[in-house]
VOBAPA-523569 format. One line per field, with one value per residue (C-alpha): residue number from 0; x, y, z. Coordinates in Angstrom, 2 decimals, always signed. Example, Ala and Ser with C-alpha at 12.3 -4.5 7.8 and 13.67 -1.06 7.14 Angstrom:
BEGIN
k <- 0;1
east <- +12.30;+13.67
north <- -4.50;-1.06
up <- +7.80;+7.14
REM end
This chain:
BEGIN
k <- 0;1;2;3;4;5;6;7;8;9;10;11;12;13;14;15;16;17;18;19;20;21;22;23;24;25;26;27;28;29;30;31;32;33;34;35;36;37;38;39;40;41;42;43;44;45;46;47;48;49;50;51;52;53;54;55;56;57;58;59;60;61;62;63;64;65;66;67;68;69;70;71;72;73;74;75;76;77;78;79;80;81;82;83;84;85;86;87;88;89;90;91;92;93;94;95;96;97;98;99;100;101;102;103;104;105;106;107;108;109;110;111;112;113;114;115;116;117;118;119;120;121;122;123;124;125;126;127;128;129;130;131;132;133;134;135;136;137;138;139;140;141;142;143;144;145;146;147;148;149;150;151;152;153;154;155;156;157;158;159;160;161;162;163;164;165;166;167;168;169;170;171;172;173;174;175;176;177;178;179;180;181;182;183;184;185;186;187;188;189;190;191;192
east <- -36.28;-36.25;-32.72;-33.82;-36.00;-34.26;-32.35;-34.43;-32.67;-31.50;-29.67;-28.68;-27.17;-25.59;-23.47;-23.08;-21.87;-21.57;-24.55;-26.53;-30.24;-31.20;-32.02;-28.76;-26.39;-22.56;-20.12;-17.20;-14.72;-17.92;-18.46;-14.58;-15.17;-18.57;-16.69;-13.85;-16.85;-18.01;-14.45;-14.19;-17.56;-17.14;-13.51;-15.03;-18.17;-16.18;-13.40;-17.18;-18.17;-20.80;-22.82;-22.66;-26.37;-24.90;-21.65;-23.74;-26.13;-22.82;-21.23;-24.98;-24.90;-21.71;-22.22;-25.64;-25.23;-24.05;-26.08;-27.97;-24.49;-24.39;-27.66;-28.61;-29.90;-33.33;-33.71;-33.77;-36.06;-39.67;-38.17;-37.23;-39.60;-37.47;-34.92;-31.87;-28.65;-27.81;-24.36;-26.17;-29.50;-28.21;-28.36;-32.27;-33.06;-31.53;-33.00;-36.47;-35.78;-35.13;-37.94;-40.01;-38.32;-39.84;-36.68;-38.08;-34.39;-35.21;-31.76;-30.38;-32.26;-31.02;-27.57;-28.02;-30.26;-27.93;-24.63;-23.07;-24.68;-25.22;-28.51;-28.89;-31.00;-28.33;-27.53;-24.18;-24.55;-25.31;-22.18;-19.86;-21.06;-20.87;-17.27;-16.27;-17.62;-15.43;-12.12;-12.17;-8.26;-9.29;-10.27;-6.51;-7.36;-5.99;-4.56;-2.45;-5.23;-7.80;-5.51;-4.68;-8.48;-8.72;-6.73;-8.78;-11.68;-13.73;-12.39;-12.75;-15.45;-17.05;-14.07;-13.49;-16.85;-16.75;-13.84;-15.42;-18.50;-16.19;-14.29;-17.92;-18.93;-15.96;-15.87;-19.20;-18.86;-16.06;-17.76;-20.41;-23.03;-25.88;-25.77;-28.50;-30.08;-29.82;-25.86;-26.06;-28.55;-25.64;-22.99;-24.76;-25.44;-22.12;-20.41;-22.98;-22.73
north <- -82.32;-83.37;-83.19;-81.97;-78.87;-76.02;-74.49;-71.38;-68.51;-67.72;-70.75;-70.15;-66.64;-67.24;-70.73;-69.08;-65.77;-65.68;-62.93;-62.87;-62.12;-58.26;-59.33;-60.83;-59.15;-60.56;-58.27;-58.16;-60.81;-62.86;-62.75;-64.27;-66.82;-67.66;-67.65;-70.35;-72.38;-72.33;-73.24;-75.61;-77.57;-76.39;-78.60;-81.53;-81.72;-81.57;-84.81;-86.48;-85.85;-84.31;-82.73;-78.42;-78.00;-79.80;-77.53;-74.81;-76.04;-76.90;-73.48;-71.66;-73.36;-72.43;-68.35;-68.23;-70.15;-67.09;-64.82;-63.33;-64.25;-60.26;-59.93;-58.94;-62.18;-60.31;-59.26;-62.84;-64.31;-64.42;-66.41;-69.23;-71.42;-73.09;-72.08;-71.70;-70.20;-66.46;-67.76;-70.25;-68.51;-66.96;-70.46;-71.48;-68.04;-67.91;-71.46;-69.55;-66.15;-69.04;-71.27;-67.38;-66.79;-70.04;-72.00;-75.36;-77.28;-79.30;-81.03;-77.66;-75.62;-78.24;-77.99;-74.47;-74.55;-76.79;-76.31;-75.24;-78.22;-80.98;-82.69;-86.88;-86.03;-84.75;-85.82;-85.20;-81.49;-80.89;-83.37;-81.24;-77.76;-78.53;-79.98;-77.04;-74.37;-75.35;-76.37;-73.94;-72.49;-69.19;-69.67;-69.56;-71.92;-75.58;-74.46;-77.76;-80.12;-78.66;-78.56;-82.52;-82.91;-80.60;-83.09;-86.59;-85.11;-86.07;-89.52;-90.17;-88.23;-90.26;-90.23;-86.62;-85.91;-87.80;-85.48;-82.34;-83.53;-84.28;-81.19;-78.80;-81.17;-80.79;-77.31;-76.87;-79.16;-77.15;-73.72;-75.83;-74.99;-77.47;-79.84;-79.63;-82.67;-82.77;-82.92;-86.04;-87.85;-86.94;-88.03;-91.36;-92.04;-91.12;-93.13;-96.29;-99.49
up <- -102.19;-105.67;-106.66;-110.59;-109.20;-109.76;-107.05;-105.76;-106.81;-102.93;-103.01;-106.87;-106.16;-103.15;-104.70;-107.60;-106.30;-102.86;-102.86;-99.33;-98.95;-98.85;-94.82;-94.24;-91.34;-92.05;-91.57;-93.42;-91.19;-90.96;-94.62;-95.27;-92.52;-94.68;-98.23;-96.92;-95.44;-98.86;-100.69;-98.33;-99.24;-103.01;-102.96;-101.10;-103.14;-106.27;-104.58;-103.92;-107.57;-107.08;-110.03;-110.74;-109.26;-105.97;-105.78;-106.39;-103.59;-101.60;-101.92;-100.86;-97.72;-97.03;-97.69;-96.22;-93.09;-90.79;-92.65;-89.15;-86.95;-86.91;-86.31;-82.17;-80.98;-79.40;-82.94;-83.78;-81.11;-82.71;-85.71;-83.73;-81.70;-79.27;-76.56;-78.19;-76.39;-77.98;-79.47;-81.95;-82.49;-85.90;-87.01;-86.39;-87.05;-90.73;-91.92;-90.34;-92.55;-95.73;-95.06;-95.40;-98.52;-99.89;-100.03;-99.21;-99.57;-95.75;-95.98;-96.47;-93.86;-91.83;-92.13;-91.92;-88.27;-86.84;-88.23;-84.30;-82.69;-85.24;-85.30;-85.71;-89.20;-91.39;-94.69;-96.32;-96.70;-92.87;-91.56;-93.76;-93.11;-89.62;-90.16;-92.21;-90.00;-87.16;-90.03;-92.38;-92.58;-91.48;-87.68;-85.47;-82.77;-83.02;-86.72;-86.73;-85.41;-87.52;-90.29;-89.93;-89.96;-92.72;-95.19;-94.32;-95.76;-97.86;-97.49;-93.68;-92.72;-89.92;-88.30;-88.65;-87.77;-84.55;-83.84;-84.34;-82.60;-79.63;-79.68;-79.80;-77.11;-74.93;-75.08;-73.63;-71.53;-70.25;-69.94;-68.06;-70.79;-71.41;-74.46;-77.01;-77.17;-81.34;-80.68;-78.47;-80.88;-83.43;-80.98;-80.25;-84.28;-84.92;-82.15;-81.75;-82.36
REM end
């Protein structure tokens, strides 16, 4: 995407406002969880110095990237083409309900498809969504870890993104769940030679 087009006004209402789509389904918890994703991105795209139009882009991502986590995953099903597991199918199925809407941001409707597994094609706004999903203050597991990791950012982000990688990894792992393959493409990217 051209980064001089104007943002489409989605994107433009929800990083300027934190305004969802009519079609969203965040509740009110999931809405806070969404608005300190988007703080979080907001204060590392501004320590980046990054232009207002790429906050603004920043901060959209952020609010709109649970947008259908509320939504009943068979609800969700015929927007998305692949198998995805229930938990993450929010995430596919909002970049789908976007892509409808005519935003055509692919960097964005990246990050926002993958930002519970990673994916190997990410550009800056997809590694930090995906880091600030899983750090953002508000979650209480690991609140001193995540808050350690919290404070290298922007600055060390490979390494903090390896970590995070590592930790979504291990947890599955745990629970026995299968990987999807876009978060060991990521893991080998991020980890290889």
């Amino acid at each position: 995407m051209d980064r001089e087009e104007r943002l489409h006004p989605i994107v433009e209402v929800a990083g300027t406002s934190g305004v969802l789509p009519d079609w969203a389904r965040c509740d009110g918890g999931r809405y806070e969880h969404a608005a300190r994703v988007a703080e979080l991105l907001d204060r590392w795209a501004l320590e980046l110095g990054f232009p207002e139009r790429e906050r603004t882009r920043w901060r959209a991502a952020g609010f709109l990237h649970d947008a259908l986590k509320d939504e009943a995953p068979d609800n969700l099903r015929d927007l998305v083409d692949s198998d995805w597991p229930d938990p993450v199918l929010h995430a596919p199925a909002c970049a789908a309900r976007l892509r409808a809407d005519g935003v055509g941001d692919e960097g964005l409707l990246l990050a926002v498809a993958y930002h519970s597994v990673g994916h190997p094609d990410f550009e800056a706004l997809g590694e930090f969504l995906f880091m600030a999903d899983f750090l953002e203050p508000g979650r209480p597991f690991l609140a001193n870890e995540r808050s350690e990791l919290r404070g290298r950012l922007p600055r060390e982000r490979h390494v903090v993104l390896a970590a995070v990688l590592a930790y979504r990894i291990e947890k599955q792992l745990r629970k026995r769940n299968g990987l999807m393959p876009e978060s060991i493409r990521l893991w080998n990217r991020v980890v290889g030679p």
